[in-house]
N, C-alpha and C positions, 0 to 999 in steps of 0.2 A: 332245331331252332332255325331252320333254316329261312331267310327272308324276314325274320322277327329283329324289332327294334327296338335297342333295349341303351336307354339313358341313364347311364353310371353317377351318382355324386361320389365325390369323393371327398372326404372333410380330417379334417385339422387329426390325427395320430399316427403312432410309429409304424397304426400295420397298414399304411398307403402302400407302400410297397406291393404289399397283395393283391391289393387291386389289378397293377399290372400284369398278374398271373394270371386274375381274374379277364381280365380283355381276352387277350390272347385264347382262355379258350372259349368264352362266348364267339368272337369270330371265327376260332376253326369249326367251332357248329356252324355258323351260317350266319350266326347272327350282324345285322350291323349295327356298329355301338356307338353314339357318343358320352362324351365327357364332360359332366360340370363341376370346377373345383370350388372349393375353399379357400379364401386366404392361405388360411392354416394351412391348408391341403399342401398348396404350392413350396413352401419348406423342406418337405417330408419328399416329393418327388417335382416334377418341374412338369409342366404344361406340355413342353415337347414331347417327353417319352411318349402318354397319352396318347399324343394327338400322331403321330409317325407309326403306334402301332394302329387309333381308330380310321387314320387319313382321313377327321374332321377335323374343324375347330375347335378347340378347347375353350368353353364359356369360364369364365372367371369375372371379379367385380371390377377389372380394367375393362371389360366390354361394355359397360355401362354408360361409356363416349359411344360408342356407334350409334350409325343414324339406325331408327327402327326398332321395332320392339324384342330382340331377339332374346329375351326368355318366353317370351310366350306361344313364340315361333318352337322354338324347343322344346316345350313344356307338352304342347299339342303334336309333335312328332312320334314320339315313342307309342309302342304297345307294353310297355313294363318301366317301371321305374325303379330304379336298385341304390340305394344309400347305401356302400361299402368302400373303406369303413364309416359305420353310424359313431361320429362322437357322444358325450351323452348334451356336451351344446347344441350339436346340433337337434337332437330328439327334443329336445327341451322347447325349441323354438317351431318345430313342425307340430308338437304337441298342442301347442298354446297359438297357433297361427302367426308368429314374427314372423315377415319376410324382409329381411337387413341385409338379408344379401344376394348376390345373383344366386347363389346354389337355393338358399331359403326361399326365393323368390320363382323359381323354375319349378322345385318340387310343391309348393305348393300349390301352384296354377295347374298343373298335371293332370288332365282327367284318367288316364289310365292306372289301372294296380299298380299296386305300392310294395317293394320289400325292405326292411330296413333290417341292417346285419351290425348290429351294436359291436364293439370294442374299445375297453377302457380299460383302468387301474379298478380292480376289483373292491376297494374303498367307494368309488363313483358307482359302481354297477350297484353295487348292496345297498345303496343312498335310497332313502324311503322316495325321494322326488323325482329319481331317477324311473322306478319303478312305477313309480305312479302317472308319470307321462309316458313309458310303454305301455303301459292299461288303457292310456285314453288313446294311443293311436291304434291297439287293437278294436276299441270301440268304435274307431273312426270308421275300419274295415282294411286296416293296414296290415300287412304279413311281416310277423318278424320273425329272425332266426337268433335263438340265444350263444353266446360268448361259446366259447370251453376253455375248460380247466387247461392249466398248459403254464410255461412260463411266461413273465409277464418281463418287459423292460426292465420294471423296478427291480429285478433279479431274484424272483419267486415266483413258487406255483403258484396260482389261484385262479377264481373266473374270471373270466374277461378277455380274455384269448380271441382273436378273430377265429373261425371257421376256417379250414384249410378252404383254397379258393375250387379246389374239387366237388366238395360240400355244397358250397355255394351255388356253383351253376348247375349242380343237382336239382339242389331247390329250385331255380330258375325254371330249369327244364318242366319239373312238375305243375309250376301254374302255369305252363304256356299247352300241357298235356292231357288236365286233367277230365278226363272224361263226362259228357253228359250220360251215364249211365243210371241214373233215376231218372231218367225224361220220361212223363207220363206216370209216374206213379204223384200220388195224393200223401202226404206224409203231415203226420198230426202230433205236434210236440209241446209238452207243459214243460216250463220253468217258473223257476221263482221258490217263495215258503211261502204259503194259505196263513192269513191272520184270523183270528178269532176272538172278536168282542167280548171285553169283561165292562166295561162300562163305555161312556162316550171320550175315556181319556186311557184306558188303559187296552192291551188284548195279549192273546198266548201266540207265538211264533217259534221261528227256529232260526240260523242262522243260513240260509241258501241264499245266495248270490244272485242266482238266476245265469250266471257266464257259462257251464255246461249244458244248458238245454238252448243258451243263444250260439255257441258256435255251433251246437249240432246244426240251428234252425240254416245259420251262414254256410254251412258244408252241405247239405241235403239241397239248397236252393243252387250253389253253384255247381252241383251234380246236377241240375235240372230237373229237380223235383219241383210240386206244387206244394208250398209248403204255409202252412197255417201255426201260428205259436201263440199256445196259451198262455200267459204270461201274470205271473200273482207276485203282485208288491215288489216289481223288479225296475230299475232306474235306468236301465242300459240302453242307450242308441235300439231302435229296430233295425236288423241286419235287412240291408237293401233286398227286394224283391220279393219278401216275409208278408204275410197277411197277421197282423196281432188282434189280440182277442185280448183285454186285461179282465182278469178277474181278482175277487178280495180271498174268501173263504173258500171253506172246503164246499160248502153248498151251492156258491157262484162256480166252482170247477165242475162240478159235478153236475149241472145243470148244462152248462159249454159242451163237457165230453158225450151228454143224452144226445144231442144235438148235432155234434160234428162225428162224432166215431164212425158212423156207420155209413159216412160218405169217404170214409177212410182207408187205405193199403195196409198203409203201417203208423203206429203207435208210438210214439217214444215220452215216455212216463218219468221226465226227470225230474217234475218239480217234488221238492218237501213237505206233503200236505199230512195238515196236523192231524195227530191220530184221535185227538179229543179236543171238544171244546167247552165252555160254559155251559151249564143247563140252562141258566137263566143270565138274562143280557140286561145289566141295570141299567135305567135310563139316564139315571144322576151318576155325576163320579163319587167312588165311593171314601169315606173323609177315614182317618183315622182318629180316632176320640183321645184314644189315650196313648203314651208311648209305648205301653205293653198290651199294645191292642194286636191280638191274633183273629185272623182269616181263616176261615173253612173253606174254600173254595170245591162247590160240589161239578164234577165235570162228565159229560157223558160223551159215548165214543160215536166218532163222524164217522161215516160212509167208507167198506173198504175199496177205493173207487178202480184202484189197479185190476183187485180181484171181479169188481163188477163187470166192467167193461170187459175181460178177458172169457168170461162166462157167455158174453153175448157176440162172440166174434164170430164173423163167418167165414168160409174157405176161404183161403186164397187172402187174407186180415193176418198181419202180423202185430202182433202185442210186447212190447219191451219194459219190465219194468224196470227200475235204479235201487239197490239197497248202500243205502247210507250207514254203514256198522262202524263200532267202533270197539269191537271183541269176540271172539269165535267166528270169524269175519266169515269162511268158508261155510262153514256151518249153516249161519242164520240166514246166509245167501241161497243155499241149497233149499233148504225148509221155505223159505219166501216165496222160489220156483215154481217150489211143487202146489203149495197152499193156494198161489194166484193164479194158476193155471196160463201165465206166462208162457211167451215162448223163449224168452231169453231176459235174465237176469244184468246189470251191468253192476258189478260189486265196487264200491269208494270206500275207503279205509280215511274215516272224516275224521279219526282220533288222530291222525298223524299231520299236524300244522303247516308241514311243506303240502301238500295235497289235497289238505281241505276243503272245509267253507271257505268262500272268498280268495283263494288260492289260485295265481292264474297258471300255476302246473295241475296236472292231475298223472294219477295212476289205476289203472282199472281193471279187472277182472273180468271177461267174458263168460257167459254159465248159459249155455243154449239145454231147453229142455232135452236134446236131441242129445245130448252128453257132450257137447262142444264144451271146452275150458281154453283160454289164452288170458294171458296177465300182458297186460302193455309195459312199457320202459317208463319212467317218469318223463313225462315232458309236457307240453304246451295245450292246453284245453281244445283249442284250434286242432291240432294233428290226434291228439284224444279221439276228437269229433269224425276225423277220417278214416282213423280205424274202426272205428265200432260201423261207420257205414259199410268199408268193404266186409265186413263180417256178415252185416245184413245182407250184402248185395246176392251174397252167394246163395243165399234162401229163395230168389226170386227163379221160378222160371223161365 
């Protein structure tokens, strides 16, 4: 980290303290730090330690008398920016844009990357709106690193545990290191579920999110890939530097991938496209006459589009497809392999609610036709995304 500058918040909890473990060894990297607190912050440890270990100023909302504009002097200095500890106030308000205070108001003006390293009372972490404004700062293109289990103030185990500050500048280190090693490859990626027409009000889907084929698109592009994303019925931010494509159906995909594939290196096959659709698309919505009125619904089967495209690939074309199971999980992944002539399988065990649909963890299964097998750790769709790349990477000459 050497000559990297890196802008500490620090906010309102008991594990401020860390922080200070956290300085010290970002400077014995190399790095130079400053520090912007929190009211809150200021309680938990004092401005001075901070600033004696970064030998800056310590920004707090008493700087807000000085002449000049000095958060956004701030703001524009850093090459990273590190919220440790994240309260979940504070996530709350970088989520939703408040800027109330100088730390709110520095980290927001920031153009450079963002990590925010939550810790709280595992009641706040598990809070649906808690969760749901780190869903939007990952949308935003924010890095976060999650709690661990550990004891808590309150004098129990549970999540919400800061990261040992070792951890932490781990992670730091990684986005200040991570390699452009897909520079020049072409990389072609579907997310989302394929909708299919039963009338002008109703159609058949699935439940995909589209978040696993958008971090993959966010990790391949910050590898320096050229990356294009198909993207079906998916509501998410485009990750910066992305080429999107939107399509509806399995026929709009399938039409995209005649088209793009074959200006293509590699393939990443995540979205959920429907295996069958209507035979016939009514024009009108369709009424119900009676209360014991029964539907036939007659359906005929879409395109195997994974298997298509894998048929027409040529040397040197890599093909990935996703099996989404939810029983005989190994099994149906193995048979899906071989059937698609795939070169690599990515298995999701969608039956299991922490790792899901719409789940911002996952856990996956690697199945290279070549006999490769690795199963990941549960963790965050984002680092998901970084494994299954360096697994590809090794296939590249």
């Amino acid at each position: 980290m050497d000559g990297k500058k890196i802008t500490v918040y620090v906010t309102g909890s008991i594990a401020a303290y860390k922080a200070v473990y956290l300085l010290r060894l970002l400077i014995k990297a190399g790095a130079e730090v400053r520090v912007v607190m929190t009211t809150a912050a200021t309680r938990f440890v004092t401005p001075l330690t901070f600033q004696t270990l970064a030998q800056h100023h310590v920004l707090t909302d008493a700087d807000w008398d000085q002449t000049g504009v000095v958060h956004v002097e701030t703001a524009q200095w850093g090459d990273l920016n590190v919220v440790v500890p994240a309260s979940a106030d504070f996530i709350a308000k970088a989520a939703t844009g408040i800027a109330d205070s100088m730390a709110t108001t520095t980290f927001l003006a920031a153009p450079a990357p963002k990590l925010v390293v939550p810790a709280m009372n595992d009641g706040m972490w598990n809070n649906p709106a808690t969760q749901r404004n780190l869903t939007q700062l990952r949308q935003d293109g924010i890095h976060t690193l999650s709690p661990d289990s550990g004891f808590l103030a309150e004098g129990y185990a549970a999540k919400g545990r800061m990261p040992e500050p070792e951890v932490i500048a781990t992670e730091i280190e990684k986005l200040f290191t991570k390699e452009q090693d897909w520079q020049g490859k072409r990389v072609l990626i579907t997310a989302g579920g394929t909708r299919e027409d039963l009338d002008p009000v109703r159609y058949l889907s699935n439940r995909s999110s589209g978040k696993m084929g958008y971090e993959l698109a966010r990790a391949a592009q910050a590898h320096g890939a050229e990356v294009t994303l198909i993207s079906a019925n998916v509501t998410l931010p485009t990750p910066p530097g992305v080429k999107l494509v939107r399509v509806r159906t399995a026929q709009d995909l399938a039409i995209q991938l005649q088209t793009l594939f074959p200006q293509t290196d590699v393939l990443l096959m995540a979205a959920a496209v429907s295996d069958f659709r209507p035979a016939q698309v009514v024009p009108q919505k369709i009424k119900k006459i009676t209360e014991d009125a029964h539907l036939t619904l007659e359906l005929e089967a879409n395109p195997d589009l994974l298997k298509l495209v894998a048929t027409q690939k040529k040397p040197g074309q890599l093909v990935v497809g996703f099996a989404a199971e939810t029983e005989d999980l190994k099994q149906n992944a193995a048979r899906k392999l071989a059937n698609k002539k795939a070169d690599f399988i990515i298995l999701n065990d969608v039956g299991n609610p922490q790792i899901g649909f719409n789940a911002d963890d996952n856990q996956v299964t690697i199945i290279g036709a070549n006999g490769f097998e690795t199963q990941t750790p549960v963790e965050s769709k984002s680092a998901i995304a970084e494994r299954i790349l360096a697994v590809l990477k090794k296939t590249f000459n």
